[in-house]
C-alpha positions as CSV (number, residue, x, y, z in Angstrom):
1,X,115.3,103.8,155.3
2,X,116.3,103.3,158.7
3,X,117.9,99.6,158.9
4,X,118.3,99.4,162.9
5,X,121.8,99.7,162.9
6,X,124.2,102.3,163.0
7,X,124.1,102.7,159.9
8,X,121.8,105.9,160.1
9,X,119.5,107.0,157.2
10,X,119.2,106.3,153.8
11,X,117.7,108.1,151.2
12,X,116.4,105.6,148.3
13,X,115.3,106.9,144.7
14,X,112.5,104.8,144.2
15,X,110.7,106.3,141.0
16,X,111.8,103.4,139.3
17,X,110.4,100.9,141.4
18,X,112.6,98.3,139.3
19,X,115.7,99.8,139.7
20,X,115.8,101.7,143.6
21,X,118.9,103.2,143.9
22,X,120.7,105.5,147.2
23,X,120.8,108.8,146.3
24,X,121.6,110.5,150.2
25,X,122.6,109.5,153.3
26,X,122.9,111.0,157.1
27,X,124.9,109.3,159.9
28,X,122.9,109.7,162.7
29,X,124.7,109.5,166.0
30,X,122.8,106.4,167.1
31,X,121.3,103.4,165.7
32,X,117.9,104.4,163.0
33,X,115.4,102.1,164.4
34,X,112.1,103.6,162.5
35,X,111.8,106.9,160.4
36,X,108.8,108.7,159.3
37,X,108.9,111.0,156.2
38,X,106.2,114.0,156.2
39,X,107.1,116.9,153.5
40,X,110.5,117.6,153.5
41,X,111.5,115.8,156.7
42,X,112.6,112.8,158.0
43,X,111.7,112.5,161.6
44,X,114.2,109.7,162.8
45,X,113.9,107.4,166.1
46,X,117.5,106.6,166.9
47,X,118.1,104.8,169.5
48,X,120.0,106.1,172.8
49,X,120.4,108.9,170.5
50,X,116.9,109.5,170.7
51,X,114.4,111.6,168.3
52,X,116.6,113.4,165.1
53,X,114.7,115.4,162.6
54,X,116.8,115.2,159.1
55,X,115.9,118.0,156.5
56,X,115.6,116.2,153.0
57,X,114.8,118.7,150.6
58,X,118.1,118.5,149.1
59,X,118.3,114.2,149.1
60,X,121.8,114.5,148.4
61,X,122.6,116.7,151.0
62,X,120.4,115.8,154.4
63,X,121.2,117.5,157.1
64,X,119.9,117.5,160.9
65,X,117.8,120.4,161.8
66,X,116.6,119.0,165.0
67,X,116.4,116.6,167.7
68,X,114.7,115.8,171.2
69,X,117.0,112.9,173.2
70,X,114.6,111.0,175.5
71,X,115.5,109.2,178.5
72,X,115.6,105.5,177.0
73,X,116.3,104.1,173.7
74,X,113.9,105.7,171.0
75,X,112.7,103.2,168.6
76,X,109.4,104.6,166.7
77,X,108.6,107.2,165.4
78,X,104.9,108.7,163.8
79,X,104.1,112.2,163.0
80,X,100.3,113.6,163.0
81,X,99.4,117.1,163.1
82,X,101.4,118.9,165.0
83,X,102.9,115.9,167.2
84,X,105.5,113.9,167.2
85,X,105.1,110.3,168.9
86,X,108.1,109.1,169.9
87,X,108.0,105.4,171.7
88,X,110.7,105.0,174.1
89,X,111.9,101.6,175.3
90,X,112.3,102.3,179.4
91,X,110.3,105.5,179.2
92,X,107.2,104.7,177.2
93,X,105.3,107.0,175.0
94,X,106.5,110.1,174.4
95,X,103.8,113.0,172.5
96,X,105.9,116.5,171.3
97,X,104.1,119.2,170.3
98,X,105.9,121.6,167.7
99,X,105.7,124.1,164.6
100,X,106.0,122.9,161.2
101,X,108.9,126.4,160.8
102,X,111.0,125.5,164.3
103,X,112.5,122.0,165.0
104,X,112.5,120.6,168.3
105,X,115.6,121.0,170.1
């Protein structure tokens, strides 16, 4: 969960649907506006902090792995293939190529 704030991200167990509960949690250097999860990732749009790609294979232990800090404020985020759309308030759309192995940096 990304709440907007700088709060950062939040990992929530969810396979009890009646009872969610926080099981991680990464303070990301901006403010988590939007996050998209693909595999073992959490590709993060924070703010003047920009992109931040958060490894969550071990929930209770995230950890940054990569980032990309565009001009603006970042504040969404989608993954497709081998891009990364980033919107940037003041810069507009950003598209990042990568490799599923090497994070952006």
């Amino acid at each position: 969960v990304a709440d907007g704030r700088e709060d950062g991200l939040r990992i929530i167990d969810i396979s009890n649907p009646a009872s969610p509960k926080e099981v991680g949690y990464y303070d990301t250097p901006g403010d988590a506006r939007d996050v998209y999860v693909l595999d073992n990732h959490a590709y993060v749009a924070d703010g003047k902090a920009g992109l931040r790609i958060i490894d969550i294979s071990n929930p209770s232990s995230p950890k940054e792995v990569g980032y990309y800090d565009t001009p603006g404020e970042a504040f969404g985020v989608y993954v497709l293939d081998r891009y990364i759309y980033v919107t940037d308030r003041g810069s507009g759309l950003w598209i990042l190529n990568f490799k599923a192995d090497v994070p952006v940096f």
